[in-house]
C-alpha positions as CSV (number, residue, x, y, z in Angstrom):
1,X,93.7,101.1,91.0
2,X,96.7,102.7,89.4
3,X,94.4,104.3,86.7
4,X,92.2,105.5,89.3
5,X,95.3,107.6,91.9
6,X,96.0,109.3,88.3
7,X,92.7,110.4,87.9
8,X,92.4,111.8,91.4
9,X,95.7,113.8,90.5
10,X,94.3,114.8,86.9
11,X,90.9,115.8,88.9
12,X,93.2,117.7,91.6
13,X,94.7,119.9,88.7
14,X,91.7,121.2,87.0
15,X,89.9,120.7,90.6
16,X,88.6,124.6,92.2
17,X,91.2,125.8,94.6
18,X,89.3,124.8,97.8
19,X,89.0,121.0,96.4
20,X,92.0,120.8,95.1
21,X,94.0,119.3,98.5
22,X,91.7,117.1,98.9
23,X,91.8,115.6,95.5
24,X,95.8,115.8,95.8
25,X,95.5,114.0,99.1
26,X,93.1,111.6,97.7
27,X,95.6,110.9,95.0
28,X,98.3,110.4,97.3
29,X,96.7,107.7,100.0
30,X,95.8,105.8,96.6
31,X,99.1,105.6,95.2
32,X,100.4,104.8,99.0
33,X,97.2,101.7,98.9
34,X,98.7,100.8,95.8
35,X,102.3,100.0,96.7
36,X,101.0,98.6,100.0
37,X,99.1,95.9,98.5
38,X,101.5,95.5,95.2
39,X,104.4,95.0,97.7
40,X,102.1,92.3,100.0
41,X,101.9,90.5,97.3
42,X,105.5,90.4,96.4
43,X,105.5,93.1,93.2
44,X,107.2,96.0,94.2
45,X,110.5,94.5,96.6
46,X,112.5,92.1,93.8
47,X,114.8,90.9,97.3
48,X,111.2,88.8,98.0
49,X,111.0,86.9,94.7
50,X,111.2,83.2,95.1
């Protein structure tokens, strides 16, 4: 998944200037799913290692 938010920023970059927004925004809610489901599971906060 982390390969995939920077793709949708590399895409963004050499993306037309209408498209590229949504391919920055696209980018961005991926990274934001990424650190939501690394830090359910206990990957991103070190206070929640047991």
């Amino acid at each position: 998944m982390s390969l995939s938010c920077v793709a949708i920023i590399l895409c963004s970059l050499t993306a037309s200037p209408e498209l590229r927004g949504v391919y920055a925004a696209a980018g961005i809610v991926c990274g934001i799913a990424l650190w939501v489901a690394l830090r359910a599971v206990g990957r991103v906060n070190p206070a929640r290692r047991s």
